[in-house]
C-alpha positions in Angstrom: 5.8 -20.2 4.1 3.7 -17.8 5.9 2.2 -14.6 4.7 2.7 -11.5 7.4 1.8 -8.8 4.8 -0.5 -9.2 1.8 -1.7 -6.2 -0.5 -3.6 -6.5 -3.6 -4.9 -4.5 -5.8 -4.4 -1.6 -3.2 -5.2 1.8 -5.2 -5.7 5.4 -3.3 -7.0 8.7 -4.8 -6.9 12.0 -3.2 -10.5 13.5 -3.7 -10.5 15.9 -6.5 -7.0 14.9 -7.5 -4.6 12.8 -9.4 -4.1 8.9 -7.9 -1.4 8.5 -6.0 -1.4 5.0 -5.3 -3.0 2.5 -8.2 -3.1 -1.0 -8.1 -0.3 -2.0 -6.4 0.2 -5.9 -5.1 2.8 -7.4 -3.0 3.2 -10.0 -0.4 5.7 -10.0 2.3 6.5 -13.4 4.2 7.3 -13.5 7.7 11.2 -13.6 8.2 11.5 -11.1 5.1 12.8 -7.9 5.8 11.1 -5.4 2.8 11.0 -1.9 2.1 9.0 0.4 -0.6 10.9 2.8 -2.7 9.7 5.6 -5.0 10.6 9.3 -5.9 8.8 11.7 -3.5 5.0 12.6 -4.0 4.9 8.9 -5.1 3.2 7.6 -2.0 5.0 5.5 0.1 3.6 7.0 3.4 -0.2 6.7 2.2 0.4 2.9 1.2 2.2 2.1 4.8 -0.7 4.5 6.1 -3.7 2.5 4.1 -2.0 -0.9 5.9 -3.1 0.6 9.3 -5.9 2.3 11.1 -4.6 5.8 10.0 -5.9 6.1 6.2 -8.8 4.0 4.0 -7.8 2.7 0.6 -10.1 3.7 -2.6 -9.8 0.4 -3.3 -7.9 -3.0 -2.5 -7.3 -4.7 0.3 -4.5 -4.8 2.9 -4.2 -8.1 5.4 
């Protein structure tokens, strides 16, 4: 199968406060339909937002 989404190890901090995101890993093949879910403040937006041009990830990489 083919990989359309692959994050590993994806991990974002706020400066100067708690993490938000840490060390999270998932892969998502093309044809999948997938969705994150989480209580609010958890940071679904910022890991959607670290997977495009419109925040940087402390660490990890998104492909």
């Amino acid at each position: 199968m083919i990989t359309a989404v692959e994050v590993e190890d994806l991990r974002f901090r706020h400066p100067g406060s708690t993490s938000r995101i840490e060390d999270v890993s998932f892969q998502v093949l093309r044809g999948e339909v997938a969705c994150l879910l989480g209580p609010n403040g958890a940071g679904r937006p910022r890991c959607y937002g670290a997977c495009s041009v419109s925040s940087n990830p402390t660490a990890g990489q998104c492909e």
